[in-house]
N, C-alpha and C positions, 0 to 999 in steps of 0.2 A: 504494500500500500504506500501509494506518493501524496505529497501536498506540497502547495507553492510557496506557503507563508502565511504567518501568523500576524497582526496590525492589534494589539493590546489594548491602544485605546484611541479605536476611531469615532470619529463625532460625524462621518460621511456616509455610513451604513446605519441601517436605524433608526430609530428613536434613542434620545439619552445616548448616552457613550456605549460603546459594545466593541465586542471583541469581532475581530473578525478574523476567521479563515477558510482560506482559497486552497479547494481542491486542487489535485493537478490533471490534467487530460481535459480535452472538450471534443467532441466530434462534430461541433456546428462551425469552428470555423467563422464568424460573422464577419464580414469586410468591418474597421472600422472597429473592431473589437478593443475596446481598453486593456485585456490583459493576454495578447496573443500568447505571451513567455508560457504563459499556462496550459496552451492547447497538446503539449507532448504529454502522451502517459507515460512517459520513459525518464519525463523528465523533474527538477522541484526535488522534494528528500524525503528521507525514508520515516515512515510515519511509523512511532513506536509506544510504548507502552508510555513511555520518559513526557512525549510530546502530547497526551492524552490528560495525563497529570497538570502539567502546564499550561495546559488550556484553561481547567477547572478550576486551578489558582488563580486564574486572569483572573475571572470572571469577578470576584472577589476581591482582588489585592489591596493591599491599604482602604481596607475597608469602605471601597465602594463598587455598591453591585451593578453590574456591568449585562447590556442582553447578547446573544450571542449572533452574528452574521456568518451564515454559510455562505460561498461564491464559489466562482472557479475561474478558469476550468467550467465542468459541471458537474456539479455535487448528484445530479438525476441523471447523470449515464449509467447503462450496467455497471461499468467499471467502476466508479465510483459509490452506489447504492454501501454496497457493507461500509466504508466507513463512515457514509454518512450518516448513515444508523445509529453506525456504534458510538458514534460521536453525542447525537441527539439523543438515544437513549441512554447514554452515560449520565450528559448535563443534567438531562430531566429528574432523572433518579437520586443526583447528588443533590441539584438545588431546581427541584420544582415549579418555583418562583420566574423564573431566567424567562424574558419572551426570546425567541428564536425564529430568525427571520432565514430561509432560503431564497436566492437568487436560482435562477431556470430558464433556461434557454425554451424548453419544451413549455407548452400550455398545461393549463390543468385538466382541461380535456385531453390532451395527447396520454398525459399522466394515467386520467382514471380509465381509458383504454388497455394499459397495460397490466391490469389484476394480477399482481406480481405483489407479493409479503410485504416486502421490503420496501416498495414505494408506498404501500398503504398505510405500513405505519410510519412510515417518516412522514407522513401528512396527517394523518392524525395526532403525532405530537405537536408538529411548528405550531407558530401561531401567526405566522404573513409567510405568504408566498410570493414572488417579484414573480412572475411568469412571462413567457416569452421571448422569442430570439430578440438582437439588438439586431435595428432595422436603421441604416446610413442615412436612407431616406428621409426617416421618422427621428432622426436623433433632433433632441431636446434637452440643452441642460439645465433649462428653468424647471425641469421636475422631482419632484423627493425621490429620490432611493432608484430611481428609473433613467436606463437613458436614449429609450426612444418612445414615440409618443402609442404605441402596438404594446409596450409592456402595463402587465396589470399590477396594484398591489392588489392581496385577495386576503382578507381576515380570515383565517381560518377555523378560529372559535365561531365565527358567526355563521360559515358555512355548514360547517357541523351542527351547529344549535339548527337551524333552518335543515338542514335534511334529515333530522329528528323529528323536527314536527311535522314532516314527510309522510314519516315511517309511520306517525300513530294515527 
């Protein structure tokens, strides 16, 4: 398992301060893309038990709690699913509290097409999803946390609550 890099205390990802880290590999490619260096899955370092720890400290350190930013790369390729996981279900388990934003090349539709464990539950933990490829056309830097005007933010507590009351 690879990643690109750790940002402890970005104020550009999120809401409030958060942590952010960048998967490494991406298969989309986008012309125009902010963090091409990302696109090798070969490439970025070796993600270990050490750097799992150090995240979780971010999140906390000097006593202020911090939300966490996934990006890439793409944290929603095959390739990257298990650590994305084990990342999100780690933080969740340690600190509850923590909202957790994923960045996504893919749609949420693209997403719920693929009934696959791994993406299921890492959407049912987040709590925002940035969805959508970055589009050169559409790019926009007058918007929050997005940077073409095709990507969505999507609450994902609200989505969940509303397809509950779907269900009953």
């Amino acid at each position: 398992m690879r990643y690109a890099g750790i940002i402890k205390n970005d104020i550009a990802a999120g809401k409030k301060v958060n942590v952010s880290f960048f998967t490494q590999g991406c298969p989309h490619h986008c012309p125009g893309c902010h963090n091409p260096e990302t696109w090798d899955f070969l490439g970025g370092k070796e993600f270990t038990p050490e750097v799992l720890n150090e995240l979780v400290e971010s999140l906390t350190a000097n006593g202020v709690q911090r939300n966490l930013s996934i990006m890439g790369g793409e944290p929603l390729c095959q390739e990257n699913l298990f650590l994305t996981n084990l990342i999100i279900s780690h933080v969740k388990s340690k600190l509850p509290d923590i909202e957790i934003y994923v960045w996504t090349g893919y749609t949420y539709e693209e997403l719920l097409r693929r009934h696959d464990k791994r993406t299921t539950d890492i959407l049912d933990k987040i709590d925002y999803l940035i969805d959508g490829p970055f589009i050169l056309a559409e790019r926009d830097i007058t918007l929050a946390m997005r940077g073409s005007r095709n990507q969505r933010i999507l609450n994902m507590k609200e989505i969940r609550k509303n397809e509950e009351k779907e269900r009953l």
